[in-house]
Every structure is written in C-alpha cells, then in structure tokens.
N, C-alpha and C positions, 0 to 999 in steps of 0.2 A: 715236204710237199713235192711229191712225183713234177716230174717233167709236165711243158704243155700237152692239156691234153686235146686231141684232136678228133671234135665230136663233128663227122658228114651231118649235113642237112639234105643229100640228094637223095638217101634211102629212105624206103616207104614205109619207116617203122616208127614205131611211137618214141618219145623223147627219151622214157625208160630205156628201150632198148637200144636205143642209140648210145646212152650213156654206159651203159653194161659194155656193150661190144668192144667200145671204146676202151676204157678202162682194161677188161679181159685180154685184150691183142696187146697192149703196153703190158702188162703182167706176165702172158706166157713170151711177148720177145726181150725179155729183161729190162727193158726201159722206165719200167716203175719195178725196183730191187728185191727182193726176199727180204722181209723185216722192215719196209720203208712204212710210213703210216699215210691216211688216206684220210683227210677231215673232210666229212660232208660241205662246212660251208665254205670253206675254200676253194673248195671243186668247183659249188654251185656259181660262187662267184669269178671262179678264173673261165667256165664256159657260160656264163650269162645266164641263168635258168633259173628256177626256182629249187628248192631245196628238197622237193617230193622227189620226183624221177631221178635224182642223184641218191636219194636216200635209199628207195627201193634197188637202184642197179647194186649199191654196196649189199642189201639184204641179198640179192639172188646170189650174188660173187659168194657169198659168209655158207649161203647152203648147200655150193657147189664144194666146199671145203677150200678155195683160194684165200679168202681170206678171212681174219678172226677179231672177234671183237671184243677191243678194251675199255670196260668201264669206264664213263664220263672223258672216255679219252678220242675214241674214235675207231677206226678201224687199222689195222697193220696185215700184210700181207703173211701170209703162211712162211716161216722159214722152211728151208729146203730139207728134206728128213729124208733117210737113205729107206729105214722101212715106207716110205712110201710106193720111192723109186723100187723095189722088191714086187709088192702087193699091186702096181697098175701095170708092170709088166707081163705080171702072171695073168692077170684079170684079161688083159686085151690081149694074151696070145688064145684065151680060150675063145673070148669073142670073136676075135678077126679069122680065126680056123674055122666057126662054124660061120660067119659071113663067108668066107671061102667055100665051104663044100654047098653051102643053099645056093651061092652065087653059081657054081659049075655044073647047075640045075637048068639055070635058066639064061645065064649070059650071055647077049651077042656080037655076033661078030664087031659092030661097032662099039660096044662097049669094051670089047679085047682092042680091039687097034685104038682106042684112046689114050687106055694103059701105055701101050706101044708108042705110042705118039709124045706121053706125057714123059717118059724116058727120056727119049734119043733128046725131047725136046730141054731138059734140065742137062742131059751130060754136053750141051752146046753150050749152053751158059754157064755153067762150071769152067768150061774149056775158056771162057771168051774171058774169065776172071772174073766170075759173078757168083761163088759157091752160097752166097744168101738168100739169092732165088729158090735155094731149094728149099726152102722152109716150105712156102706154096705149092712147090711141086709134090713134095712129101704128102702134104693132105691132098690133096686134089686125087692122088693115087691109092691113098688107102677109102678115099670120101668114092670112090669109085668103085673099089670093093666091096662095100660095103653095103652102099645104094643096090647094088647087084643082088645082093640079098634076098632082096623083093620084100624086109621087113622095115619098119620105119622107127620100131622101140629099138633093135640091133643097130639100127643107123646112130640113131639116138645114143648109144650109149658109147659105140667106138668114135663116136666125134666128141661126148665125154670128155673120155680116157684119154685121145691122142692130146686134147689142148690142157687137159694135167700133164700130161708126160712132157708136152712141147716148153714147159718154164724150168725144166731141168734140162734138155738139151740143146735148147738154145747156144750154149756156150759151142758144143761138140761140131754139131750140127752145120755152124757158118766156118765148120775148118772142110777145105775143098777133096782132103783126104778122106774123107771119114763121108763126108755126100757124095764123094765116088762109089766107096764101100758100098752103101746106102741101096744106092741107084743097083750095083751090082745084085744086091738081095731082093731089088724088085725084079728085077729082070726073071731072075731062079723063080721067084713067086710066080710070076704071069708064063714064063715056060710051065710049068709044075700045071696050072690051074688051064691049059690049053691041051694039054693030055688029060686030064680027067682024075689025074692022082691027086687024092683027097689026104694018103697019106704022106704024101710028100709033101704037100703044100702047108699042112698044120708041122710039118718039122721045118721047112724055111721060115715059116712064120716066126715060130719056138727061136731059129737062130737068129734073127734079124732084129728082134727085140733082146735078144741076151748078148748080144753087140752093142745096141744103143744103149744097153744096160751098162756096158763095160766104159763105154766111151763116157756116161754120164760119171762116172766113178775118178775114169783121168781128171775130167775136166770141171765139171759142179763142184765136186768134194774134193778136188784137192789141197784146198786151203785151209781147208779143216783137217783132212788126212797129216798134210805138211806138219800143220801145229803141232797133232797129238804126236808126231812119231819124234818132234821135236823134243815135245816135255819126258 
C-alpha cells in the first residue's frame, strides 16, 4: 500500500480526476515505487470515496502505460525499463523540436521573457538549497514551449512524454548538479529559439534529452547496473 495519498478537494475537477492526478504526481515523484501495487479498495477506503472514481483513475493510469494490471490481484506500477527510457526520449525530442520551430512562428515577447523569468527564477532556488523546485520549473518550461506551438494535440502529447519521462528522473533531477546542467540547456534553448535558428534549437533539444538520458542511466539504473556487472 503506496504512502498517504493526498486527494485536493479545492480543484474544479471531478472525483475521477482528482484521484488520477493524485495518484499520477506520487508515481512520476517516486513516492508510490516501481513495482509497488495499488488495490482499488484500499485506496477507496484510505481517501473516503466510493470505489468507482478510484477504479476508473487506475483504468486511465493502466492506458497511459503507468501502470499494469494483475489478475484478481490489482494493479502494480510499471517497473522502470531502460528501452523505455530510449523510445520517450527519441519520441519528445521529435516533438518538442517541432513544438520549437511552430512556437518561433508565432511566440511573444512575453511568452520569451517567462521562459527568461522561469530560469533565473529556479537557478535562485537551486542557489538558496532547494534543487527539488525544479521538478516544477522544468515543466512549466517546456509546458511553455510547447503551448507556444499554438497546437493543443502537440501540447497534449509533450505533457504525455515529459510526466513518463519525469518517474525515471526523479532520482537525477533533485541532485542540484545536474538542475544546474538542466537550467543551462534551457537557457541555449531559449537563446537558439530567440534568434530564429530552428536548426540549432532541434540540436539542443536532441542534447538536453540525451543528458537526462544519461543522468537517468547513473542514477535509475544503477542498482540494477551495480548487480549485473556484479554477477
């Protein structure tokens, strides 16, 4: 049984999605584990609810590929699998490239200076000893790329990818070394995407995920690496 879980009643969404979200943001910050299992009546009973909107949130979570389900058992969270980590990095640098070049069609100045804003504004909290902020800064940055797009299935799909990708970098991510790096790759992105270079901006892109790539490899898999290179 996952940690408690902590379902808002102040958003304006239905119980369902309340419970989905819920659930989803404990699974991509590791707080409910790779492999842990998830029983619908238990859930329903530790946040007070009936058993329908917990049942459906576990269906949406089962078709986004989070998690999978065991006969007469319940549900278990996806283990971490390196061809994953391969396939959503490929996938969302093709995305977030052409989110980039439709974005430098049409993006404005205040939608640059937020980028700009979202920066300096995560490399101070980094500074102040807060490198776990960036989990939100990180989206709020590419969620602004993105949106810029002026497409809404594009949106749709790089908010996807990033909260798959976001349950394998979890680990990398909250090290304040690697959210510096990070921060430095948006930066080359939003210079690149300010000059108009479409082709520079799909090769930051290409490198900024084949970093996260690498850094999920130290830090996800190393325990599995450790073993095998053990035996």
């Amino acid at each position: 049984m996952p940690r408690k879980i902590h379902v808002s009643t102040r958003q304006p969404l239905s119980l369902r999605e309340k419970v989905y979200k819920a659930l989803r943001e404990d699974i991509s910050n590791g707080r409910i584990a790779p492999g842990e299992r998830l029983v619908e009546n238990q859930i329903a009973k530790q946040i007070r609810t009936s058993r329908t909107p917990v049942r459906e949130a576990l269906h949406m979570l089962e078709r986004e590929g989070i998690l999978e389900s065991i006969p007469r058992v319940g549900y278990r969270v996806k283990p971490l699998d390196l061809k994953e980590v391969e396939e959503i990095c490929e996938i969302r640098a093709v995305n977030e490239a052409l989110a980039a070049r439709w974005a430098m069609e049409r993006m404005s100045q205040k939608a640059l200076d937020a980028m700009q804003v979202n920066i300096d504004a995560a490399r101070k909290k980094i500074a102040a000893g807060n490198p776990k902020t960036f989990v939100e800064s990180d989206a709020e940055f590419h969620e602004i790329l993105a949106r810029e797009s002026g497409s809404e299935r594009l949106l749709e799909l790089c908010q996807l990818l990033r909260r798959h990708m976001l349950r394998y970098r979890i680990e990398s991510i909250y090290v304040a070394d690697n959210a510096l790096r990070a921060l430095d790759e948006h930066q080359k992105i939003l210079d690149l995407i300010r000059k108009k270079d479409a082709e520079g901006v799909e090769s930051a892109i290409r490198e900024h995920l084949e970093a996260s790539r690498e850094a999920i490899l130290q830090y996800a898999f190393k325990a599995s690496q450790a073993s095998s290179h053990s035996g």
